[in-house]
C-alpha positions as CSV (number, residue, x, y, z in Angstrom):
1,X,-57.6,-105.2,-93.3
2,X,-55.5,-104.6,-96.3
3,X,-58.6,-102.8,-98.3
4,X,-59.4,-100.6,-95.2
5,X,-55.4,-99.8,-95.2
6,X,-55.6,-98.9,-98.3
7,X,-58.9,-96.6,-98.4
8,X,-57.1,-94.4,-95.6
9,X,-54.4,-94.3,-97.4
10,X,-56.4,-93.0,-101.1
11,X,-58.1,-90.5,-98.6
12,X,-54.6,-88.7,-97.2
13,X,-53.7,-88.5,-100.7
14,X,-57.2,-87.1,-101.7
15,X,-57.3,-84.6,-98.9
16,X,-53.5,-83.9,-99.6
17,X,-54.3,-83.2,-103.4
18,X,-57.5,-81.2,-102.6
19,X,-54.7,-78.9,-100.3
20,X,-52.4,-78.4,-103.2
21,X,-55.1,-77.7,-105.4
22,X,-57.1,-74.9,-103.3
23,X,-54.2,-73.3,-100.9
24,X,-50.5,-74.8,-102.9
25,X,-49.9,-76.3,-99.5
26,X,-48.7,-80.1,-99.8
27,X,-49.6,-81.4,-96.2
28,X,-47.3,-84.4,-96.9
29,X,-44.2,-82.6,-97.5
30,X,-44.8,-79.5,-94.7
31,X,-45.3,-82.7,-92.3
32,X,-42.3,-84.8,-93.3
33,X,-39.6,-81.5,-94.3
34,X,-40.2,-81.5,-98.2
35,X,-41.3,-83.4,-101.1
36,X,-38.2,-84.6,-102.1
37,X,-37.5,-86.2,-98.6
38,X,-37.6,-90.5,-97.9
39,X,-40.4,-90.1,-96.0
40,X,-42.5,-87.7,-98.0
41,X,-41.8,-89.9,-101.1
42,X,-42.3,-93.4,-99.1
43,X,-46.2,-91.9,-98.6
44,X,-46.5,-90.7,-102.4
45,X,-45.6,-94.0,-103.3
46,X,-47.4,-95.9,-100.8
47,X,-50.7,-94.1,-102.0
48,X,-50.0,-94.8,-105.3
49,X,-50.2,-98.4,-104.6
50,X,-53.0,-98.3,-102.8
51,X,-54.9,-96.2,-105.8
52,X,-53.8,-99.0,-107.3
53,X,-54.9,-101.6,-105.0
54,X,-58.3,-99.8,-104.9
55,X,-58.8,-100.4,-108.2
56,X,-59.7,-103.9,-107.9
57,X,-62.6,-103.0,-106.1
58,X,-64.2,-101.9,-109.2
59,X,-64.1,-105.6,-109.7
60,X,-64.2,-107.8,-106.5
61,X,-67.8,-105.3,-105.0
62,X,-70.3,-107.5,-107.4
63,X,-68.7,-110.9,-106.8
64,X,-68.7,-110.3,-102.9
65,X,-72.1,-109.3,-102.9
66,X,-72.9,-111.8,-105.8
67,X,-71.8,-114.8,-102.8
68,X,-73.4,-113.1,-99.8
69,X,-76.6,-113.4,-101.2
70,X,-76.1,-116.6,-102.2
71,X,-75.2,-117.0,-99.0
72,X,-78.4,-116.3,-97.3
């Protein structure tokens, strides 16, 4: 649950960055009244953390698949 969570969450930030990049429109702060806002900053940071969550899949993908053939 926590992975997908966090995959959604890397994706708004992708999509949001890809915005600012090609049309200098930041989805996150037109939606929540500007970047400087609690709620516009609460989803900055909470994609940030789930960067970093999604980091550890870099190192948990071979270990999973590692057991699940094991497995069978």
């Amino acid at each position: 649950m926590w992975d997908k969570l966090a995959l959604i969450l890397l994706i708004v930030g992708g999509i949001n960055w890809g915005l600012v990049g090609i049309f200098d429109l930041d989805l996150v702060a037109f939606a929540f009244g500007g970047a400087g806002t609690v709620l516009a900053r609460a989803v900055y940071i909470l994609v940030a953390v789930s960067a970093v969550w999604c980091i550890s899949f870099l190192f948990r993908r071979n270990e999973e698949l590692a057991v699940s053939t094991v497995e069978r």
